[in-house]
C-alpha positions as CSV (number, residue, x, y, z in Angstrom):
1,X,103.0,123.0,97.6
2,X,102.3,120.9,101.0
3,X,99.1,123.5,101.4
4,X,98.1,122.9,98.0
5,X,97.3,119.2,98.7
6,X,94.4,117.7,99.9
7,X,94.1,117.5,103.6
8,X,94.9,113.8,105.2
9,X,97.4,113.4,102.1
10,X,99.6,111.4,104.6
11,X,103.2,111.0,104.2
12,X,106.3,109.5,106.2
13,X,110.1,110.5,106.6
14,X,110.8,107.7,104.4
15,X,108.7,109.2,101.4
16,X,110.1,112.5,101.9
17,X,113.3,111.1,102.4
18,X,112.8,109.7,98.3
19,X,112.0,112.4,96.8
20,X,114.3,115.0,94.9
21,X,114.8,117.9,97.0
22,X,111.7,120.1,97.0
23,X,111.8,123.7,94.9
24,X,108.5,125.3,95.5
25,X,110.0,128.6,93.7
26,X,107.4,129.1,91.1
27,X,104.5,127.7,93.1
28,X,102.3,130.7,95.1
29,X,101.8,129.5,98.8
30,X,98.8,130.1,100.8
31,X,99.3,133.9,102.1
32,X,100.5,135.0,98.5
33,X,97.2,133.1,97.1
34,X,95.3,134.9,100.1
35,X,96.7,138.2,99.0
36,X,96.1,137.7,95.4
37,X,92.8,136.4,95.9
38,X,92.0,139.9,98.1
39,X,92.9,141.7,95.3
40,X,90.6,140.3,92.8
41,X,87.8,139.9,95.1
42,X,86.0,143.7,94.0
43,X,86.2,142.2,90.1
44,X,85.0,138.5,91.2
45,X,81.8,140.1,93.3
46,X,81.6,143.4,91.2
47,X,77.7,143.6,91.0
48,X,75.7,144.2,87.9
49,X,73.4,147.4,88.5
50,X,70.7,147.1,90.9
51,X,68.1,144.3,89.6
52,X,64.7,146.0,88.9
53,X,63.0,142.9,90.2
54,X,63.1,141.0,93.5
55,X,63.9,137.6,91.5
56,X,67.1,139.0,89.4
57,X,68.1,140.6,92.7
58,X,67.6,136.9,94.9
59,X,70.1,135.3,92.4
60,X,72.5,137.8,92.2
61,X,73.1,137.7,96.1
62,X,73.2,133.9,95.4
63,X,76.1,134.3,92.9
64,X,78.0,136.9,95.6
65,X,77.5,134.4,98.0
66,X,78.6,131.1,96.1
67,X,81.8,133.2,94.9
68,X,82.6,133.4,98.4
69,X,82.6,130.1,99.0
70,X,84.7,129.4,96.0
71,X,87.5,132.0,97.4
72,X,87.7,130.7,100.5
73,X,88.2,127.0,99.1
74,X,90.9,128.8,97.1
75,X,92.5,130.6,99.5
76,X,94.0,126.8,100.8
77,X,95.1,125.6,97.6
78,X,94.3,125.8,93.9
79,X,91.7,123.5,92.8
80,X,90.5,122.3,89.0
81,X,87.3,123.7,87.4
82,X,85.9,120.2,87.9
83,X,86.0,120.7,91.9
84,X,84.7,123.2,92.1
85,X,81.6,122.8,90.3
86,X,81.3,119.5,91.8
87,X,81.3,121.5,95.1
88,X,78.9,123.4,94.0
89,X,76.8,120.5,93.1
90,X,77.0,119.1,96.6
91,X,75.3,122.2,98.1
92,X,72.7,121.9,95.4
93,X,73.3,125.2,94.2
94,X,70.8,126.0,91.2
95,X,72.5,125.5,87.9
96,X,71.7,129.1,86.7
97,X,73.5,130.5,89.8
98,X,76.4,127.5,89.4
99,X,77.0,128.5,85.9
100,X,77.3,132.5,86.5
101,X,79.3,131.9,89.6
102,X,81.8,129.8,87.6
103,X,81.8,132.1,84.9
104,X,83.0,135.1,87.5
105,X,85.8,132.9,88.8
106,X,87.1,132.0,85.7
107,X,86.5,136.1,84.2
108,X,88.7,136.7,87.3
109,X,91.4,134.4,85.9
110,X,91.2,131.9,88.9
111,X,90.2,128.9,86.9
112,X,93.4,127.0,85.1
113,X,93.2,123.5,85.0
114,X,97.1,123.3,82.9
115,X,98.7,124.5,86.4
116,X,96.7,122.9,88.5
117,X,97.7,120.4,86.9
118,X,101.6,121.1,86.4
119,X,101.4,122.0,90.0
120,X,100.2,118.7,91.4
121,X,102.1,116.5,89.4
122,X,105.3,118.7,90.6
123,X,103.8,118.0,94.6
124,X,103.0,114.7,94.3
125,X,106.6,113.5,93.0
126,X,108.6,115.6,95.2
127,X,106.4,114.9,98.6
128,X,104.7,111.5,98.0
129,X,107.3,109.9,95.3
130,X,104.4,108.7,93.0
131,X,104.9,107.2,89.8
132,X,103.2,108.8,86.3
133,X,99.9,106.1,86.4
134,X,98.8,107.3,90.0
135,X,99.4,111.0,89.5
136,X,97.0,110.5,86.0
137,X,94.4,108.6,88.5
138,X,95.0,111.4,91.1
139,X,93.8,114.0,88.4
140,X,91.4,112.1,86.9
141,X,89.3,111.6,90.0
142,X,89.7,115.8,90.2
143,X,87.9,116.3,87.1
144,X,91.3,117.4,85.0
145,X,91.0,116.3,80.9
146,X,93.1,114.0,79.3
147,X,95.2,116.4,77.7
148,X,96.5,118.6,80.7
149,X,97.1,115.6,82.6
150,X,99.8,114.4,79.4
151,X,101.3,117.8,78.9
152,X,101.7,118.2,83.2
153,X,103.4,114.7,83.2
154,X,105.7,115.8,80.1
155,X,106.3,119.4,81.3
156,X,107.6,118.1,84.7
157,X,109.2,115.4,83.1
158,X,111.6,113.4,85.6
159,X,113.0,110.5,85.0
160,X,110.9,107.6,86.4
161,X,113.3,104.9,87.4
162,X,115.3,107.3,88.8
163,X,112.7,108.0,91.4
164,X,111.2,104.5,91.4
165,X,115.0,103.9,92.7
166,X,115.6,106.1,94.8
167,X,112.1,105.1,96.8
168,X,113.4,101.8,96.9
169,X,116.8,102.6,98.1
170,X,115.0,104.9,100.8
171,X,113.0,101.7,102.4
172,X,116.4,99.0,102.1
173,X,118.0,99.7,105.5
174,X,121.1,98.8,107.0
175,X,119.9,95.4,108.7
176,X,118.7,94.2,105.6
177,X,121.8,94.6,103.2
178,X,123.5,92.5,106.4
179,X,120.7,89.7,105.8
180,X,120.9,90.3,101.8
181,X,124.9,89.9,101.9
182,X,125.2,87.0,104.2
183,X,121.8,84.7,104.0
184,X,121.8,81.8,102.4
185,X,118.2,80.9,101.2
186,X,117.3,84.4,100.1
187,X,114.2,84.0,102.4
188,X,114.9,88.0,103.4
189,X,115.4,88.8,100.2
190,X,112.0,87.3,99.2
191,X,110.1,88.7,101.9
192,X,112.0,92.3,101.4
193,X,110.8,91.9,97.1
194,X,107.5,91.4,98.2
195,X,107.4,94.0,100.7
196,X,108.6,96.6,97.5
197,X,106.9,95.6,95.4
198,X,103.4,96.0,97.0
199,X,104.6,99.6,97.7
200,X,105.8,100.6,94.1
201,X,102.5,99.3,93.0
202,X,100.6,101.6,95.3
203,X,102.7,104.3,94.3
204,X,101.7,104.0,90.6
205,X,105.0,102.4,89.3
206,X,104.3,99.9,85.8
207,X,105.1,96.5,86.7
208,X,107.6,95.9,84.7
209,X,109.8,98.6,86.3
210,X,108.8,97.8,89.9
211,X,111.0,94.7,89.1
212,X,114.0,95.5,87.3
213,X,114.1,98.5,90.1
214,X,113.9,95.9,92.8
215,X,116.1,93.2,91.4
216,X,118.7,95.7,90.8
217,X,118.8,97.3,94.5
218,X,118.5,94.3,96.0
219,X,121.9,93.1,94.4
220,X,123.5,96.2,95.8
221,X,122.5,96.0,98.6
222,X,123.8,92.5,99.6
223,X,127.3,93.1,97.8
224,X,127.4,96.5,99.6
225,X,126.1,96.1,103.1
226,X,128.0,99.3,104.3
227,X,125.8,101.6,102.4
Protein backbone atom coordinates (compact mmCIF):
# COMPACT_ATOMS: atom_id res chain seq x y z
CA UNK A 1 0.00 0.00 0.00
CA UNK A 2 2.03 3.19 -1.55
CA UNK A 3 0.21 5.21 1.62
CA UNK A 4 1.29 2.65 3.93
CA UNK A 5 5.04 3.49 3.35
CA UNK A 6 7.07 5.78 4.95
CA UNK A 7 7.10 9.16 3.44
CA UNK A 8 10.38 9.95 1.11
CA UNK A 9 10.41 6.03 0.31
CA UNK A 10 11.70 7.05 -3.19
CA UNK A 11 11.19 4.98 -6.10
CA UNK A 12 11.86 5.19 -10.04
CA UNK A 13 9.99 3.80 -13.22
CA UNK A 14 12.64 1.36 -13.41
CA UNK A 15 11.80 -0.18 -9.89
CA UNK A 16 8.31 -0.26 -10.56
CA UNK A 17 8.83 -1.41 -13.82
CA UNK A 18 10.56 -4.83 -11.80
CA UNK A 19 8.23 -5.56 -9.76
CA UNK A 20 5.26 -8.19 -10.20
CA UNK A 21 2.25 -6.42 -10.89
CA UNK A 22 0.82 -4.80 -7.78
CA UNK A 23 -2.54 -6.53 -6.01
CA UNK A 24 -3.32 -4.33 -3.14
CA UNK A 25 -6.81 -6.38 -2.71
CA UNK A 26 -6.55 -7.45 0.82
CA UNK A 27 -4.56 -4.34 1.99
CA UNK A 28 -7.15 -1.39 3.60
CA UNK A 29 -6.06 2.05 1.95
CA UNK A 30 -6.08 5.29 3.74
CA UNK A 31 -9.93 6.32 3.56
CA UNK A 32 -11.01 2.69 4.54
CA UNK A 33 -8.37 2.91 7.57
CA UNK A 34 -9.85 6.60 8.21
CA UNK A 35 -13.31 5.16 8.33
CA UNK A 36 -12.46 2.25 10.34
CA UNK A 37 -10.44 4.24 12.63
CA UNK A 38 -13.79 6.67 13.10
CA UNK A 39 -15.58 3.97 14.07
CA UNK A 40 -13.53 2.74 16.87
CA UNK A 41 -12.66 6.07 18.04
CA UNK A 42 -15.82 6.20 21.02
CA UNK A 43 -14.20 2.57 22.33
CA UNK A 44 -10.38 3.91 21.95
CA UNK A 45 -11.30 7.35 24.02
CA UNK A 46 -14.34 5.83 26.03
CA UNK A 47 -13.51 7.49 29.47
CA UNK A 48 -13.45 5.80 32.76
CA UNK A 49 -16.09 7.55 35.15
CA UNK A 50 -15.30 10.95 36.21
CA UNK A 51 -11.89 10.85 38.47
CA UNK A 52 -12.66 11.95 42.04
CA UNK A 53 -9.34 13.80 42.12
CA UNK A 54 -7.78 16.53 40.01
CA UNK A 55 -4.56 14.14 39.50
CA UNK A 56 -6.52 10.90 38.15
CA UNK A 57 -8.44 13.34 36.10
CA UNK A 58 -4.89 15.29 34.58
CA UNK A 59 -3.83 11.80 33.26
CA UNK A 60 -6.75 10.71 31.92
CA UNK A 61 -7.01 13.77 29.54
CA UNK A 62 -3.39 12.96 28.88
CA UNK A 63 -4.25 9.39 27.71
CA UNK A 64 -7.43 11.01 25.44
CA UNK A 65 -5.00 13.23 24.09
CA UNK A 66 -1.95 10.78 23.27
CA UNK A 67 -4.69 8.33 21.65
CA UNK A 68 -5.28 11.01 19.35
CA UNK A 69 -2.13 11.37 18.37
CA UNK A 70 -1.72 7.67 17.76
CA UNK A 71 -5.05 7.78 15.39
CA UNK A 72 -3.96 10.25 13.39
CA UNK A 73 -0.44 8.59 12.79
CA UNK A 74 -2.67 5.72 11.86
CA UNK A 75 -4.99 7.13 9.76
CA UNK A 76 -1.70 7.33 7.06
CA UNK A 77 -0.61 3.98 7.31
CA UNK A 78 -0.37 1.10 9.78
CA UNK A 79 2.54 1.24 12.02
CA UNK A 80 4.19 -1.65 14.51
CA UNK A 81 3.73 -1.41 18.28
CA UNK A 82 7.39 -0.56 18.48
CA UNK A 83 6.63 2.97 16.54
CA UNK A 84 4.48 3.89 18.23
CA UNK A 85 5.79 3.75 21.59
CA UNK A 86 8.88 5.04 20.31
CA UNK A 87 6.73 8.08 19.23
CA UNK A 88 5.60 8.35 22.19
CA UNK A 89 8.95 8.33 23.73
CA UNK A 90 10.01 11.27 21.63
CA UNK A 91 7.29 13.61 23.09
CA UNK A 92 8.39 12.43 26.46
CA UNK A 93 5.16 11.29 27.26
CA UNK A 94 5.18 9.89 31.09
CA UNK A 95 5.43 6.11 31.05
CA UNK A 96 2.22 5.75 33.18
CA UNK A 97 0.27 7.65 30.51
CA UNK A 98 2.44 5.73 27.50
CA UNK A 99 1.51 2.47 28.86
CA UNK A 100 -2.39 3.08 29.24
CA UNK A 101 -2.47 4.80 25.95
CA UNK A 102 -0.97 1.70 24.33
CA UNK A 103 -3.03 -0.49 26.15
CA UNK A 104 -6.35 1.39 24.61
CA UNK A 105 -4.97 1.09 21.15
CA UNK A 106 -4.16 -2.35 21.27
CA UNK A 107 -7.94 -3.15 23.46
CA UNK A 108 -9.24 -1.42 20.28
CA UNK A 109 -7.54 -4.05 18.15
CA UNK A 110 -5.29 -1.47 16.27
CA UNK A 111 -1.99 -2.94 17.36
CA UNK A 112 -0.85 -6.18 15.01
CA UNK A 113 2.68 -6.35 14.41
CA UNK A 114 2.00 -10.05 12.05
CA UNK A 115 0.26 -7.66 9.33
CA UNK A 116 2.24 -4.98 9.66
CA UNK A 117 4.43 -7.03 8.96
CA UNK A 118 2.87 -9.26 6.04
CA UNK A 119 1.85 -5.92 4.70
CA UNK A 120 5.23 -4.36 4.33
CA UNK A 121 7.03 -7.13 3.13
CA UNK A 122 4.09 -7.44 0.33
CA UNK A 123 4.86 -3.29 -0.42
CA UNK A 124 8.35 -3.38 -0.34
CA UNK A 125 8.66 -6.28 -3.07
CA UNK A 126 6.04 -5.23 -5.35
CA UNK A 127 7.04 -1.17 -5.26
CA UNK A 128 10.75 -1.10 -4.31
CA UNK A 129 11.85 -4.81 -5.67
CA UNK A 130 13.85 -5.54 -2.38
CA UNK A 131 15.40 -8.70 -1.62
CA UNK A 132 14.42 -10.83 1.80
CA UNK A 133 17.82 -9.36 3.97
CA UNK A 134 16.71 -5.55 3.46
CA UNK A 135 13.07 -6.09 4.07
CA UNK A 136 14.32 -8.09 7.61
CA UNK A 137 16.62 -4.75 8.19
CA UNK A 138 13.57 -2.61 7.16
CA UNK A 139 11.47 -4.21 10.04
CA UNK A 140 13.98 -4.49 12.33
CA UNK A 141 14.80 -0.82 12.58
CA UNK A 142 10.63 -0.57 13.08
CA UNK A 143 10.73 -2.45 16.20
CA UNK A 144 9.04 -5.86 14.57
CA UNK A 145 10.43 -9.31 16.56
CA UNK A 146 12.26 -11.82 14.99
CA UNK A 147 9.54 -14.11 14.50
CA UNK A 148 6.87 -12.01 12.52
CA UNK A 149 9.54 -10.80 10.45
CA UNK A 150 10.28 -14.89 9.33
CA UNK A 151 6.59 -15.87 9.08
CA UNK A 152 5.85 -12.29 6.86
CA UNK A 153 8.85 -13.33 4.60
CA UNK A 154 7.51 -17.02 4.35
CA UNK A 155 3.72 -16.09 4.13
CA UNK A 156 4.47 -13.77 1.05
CA UNK A 157 6.84 -16.12 -0.18
CA UNK A 158 8.08 -15.19 -3.88
CA UNK A 159 10.58 -16.57 -5.40
CA UNK A 160 13.80 -14.50 -4.97
CA UNK A 161 15.79 -14.95 -8.13
CA UNK A 162 12.92 -14.48 -9.99
CA UNK A 163 12.65 -10.98 -8.84
CA UNK A 164 16.49 -10.45 -8.32
CA UNK A 165 16.08 -11.15 -12.30
CA UNK A 166 13.63 -9.48 -13.36
CA UNK A 167 15.32 -6.10 -11.56
CA UNK A 168 18.17 -6.86 -13.45
CA UNK A 169 16.57 -7.34 -16.81
CA UNK A 170 14.58 -3.94 -15.99
CA UNK A 171 18.02 -1.80 -15.74
CA UNK A 172 19.86 -3.84 -19.15
CA UNK A 173 18.65 -1.55 -21.97
CA UNK A 174 18.66 -1.81 -25.55
CA UNK A 175 22.08 0.10 -26.14
CA UNK A 176 23.79 -2.10 -23.90
CA UNK A 177 22.77 -5.71 -25.34
CA UNK A 178 24.21 -3.82 -28.77
CA UNK A 179 27.60 -3.21 -26.79
CA UNK A 180 27.32 -6.74 -24.88
CA UNK A 181 26.74 -8.61 -28.46
CA UNK A 182 29.32 -6.90 -30.50
CA UNK A 183 32.32 -5.57 -28.01
CA UNK A 184 35.32 -7.16 -27.93
CA UNK A 185 37.04 -6.60 -24.57
CA UNK A 186 33.93 -6.91 -22.43
CA UNK A 187 34.89 -3.43 -21.00
CA UNK A 188 30.78 -2.69 -21.06
CA UNK A 189 30.10 -5.61 -19.83
CA UNK A 190 32.43 -5.05 -16.84
CA UNK A 191 31.36 -1.64 -16.11
CA UNK A 192 27.44 -2.83 -16.69
CA UNK A 193 28.40 -5.96 -13.73
CA UNK A 194 29.58 -3.50 -11.52
CA UNK A 195 26.95 -1.06 -12.05
CA UNK A 196 24.34 -4.37 -10.97
CA UNK A 197 25.80 -5.44 -8.74
CA UNK A 198 26.15 -2.27 -6.39
CA UNK A 199 22.36 -2.02 -6.90
CA UNK A 200 21.28 -5.74 -5.99
CA UNK A 201 23.44 -5.21 -2.96
CA UNK A 202 21.51 -2.11 -1.92
CA UNK A 203 18.46 -3.90 -2.57
CA UNK A 204 19.23 -6.62 -0.10
CA UNK A 205 20.01 -9.51 -2.62
CA UNK A 206 22.81 -12.34 -0.99
CA UNK A 207 25.94 -12.13 -2.89
CA UNK A 208 26.04 -15.14 -4.16
CA UNK A 209 22.80 -14.66 -6.16
CA UNK A 210 23.60 -11.03 -7.25
CA UNK A 211 26.11 -12.95 -9.44
CA UNK A 212 24.79 -15.92 -10.92
CA UNK A 213 21.69 -13.36 -11.62
CA UNK A 214 24.10 -11.03 -13.34
CA UNK A 215 26.26 -13.44 -15.16
CA UNK A 216 23.19 -15.06 -16.50
CA UNK A 217 21.42 -11.73 -17.99
CA UNK A 218 24.28 -10.54 -19.17
CA UNK A 219 24.80 -13.59 -21.53
CA UNK A 220 21.36 -12.91 -22.81
CA UNK A 221 21.58 -9.97 -23.34
CA UNK A 222 24.59 -9.95 -25.79
CA UNK A 223 23.34 -13.12 -27.73
CA UNK A 224 19.83 -11.37 -27.89
CA UNK A 225 20.31 -7.79 -28.51
CA UNK A 226 16.71 -7.40 -29.98
CA UNK A 227 15.08 -7.86 -26.66
Amino acid sequence: MADHLPAGSGRDDHEIAAAAPVSLAHIPTAPEIRADLSQRTHEILNSPPTAADPLSAEREKAVVHECRYLMRLLSTRRRSAGEMRQRLEKREVPADVAHETMARIDRAGLIDDAAFARDWVQQRRELRALGDEALRRELHKRWVAAPLIDAALIAGESDEESRCRALVRSRIGYRDREQLSTERDGSHRRRLSRRLDALLTRKGYPGSLAVHVIAGELREAASSPER
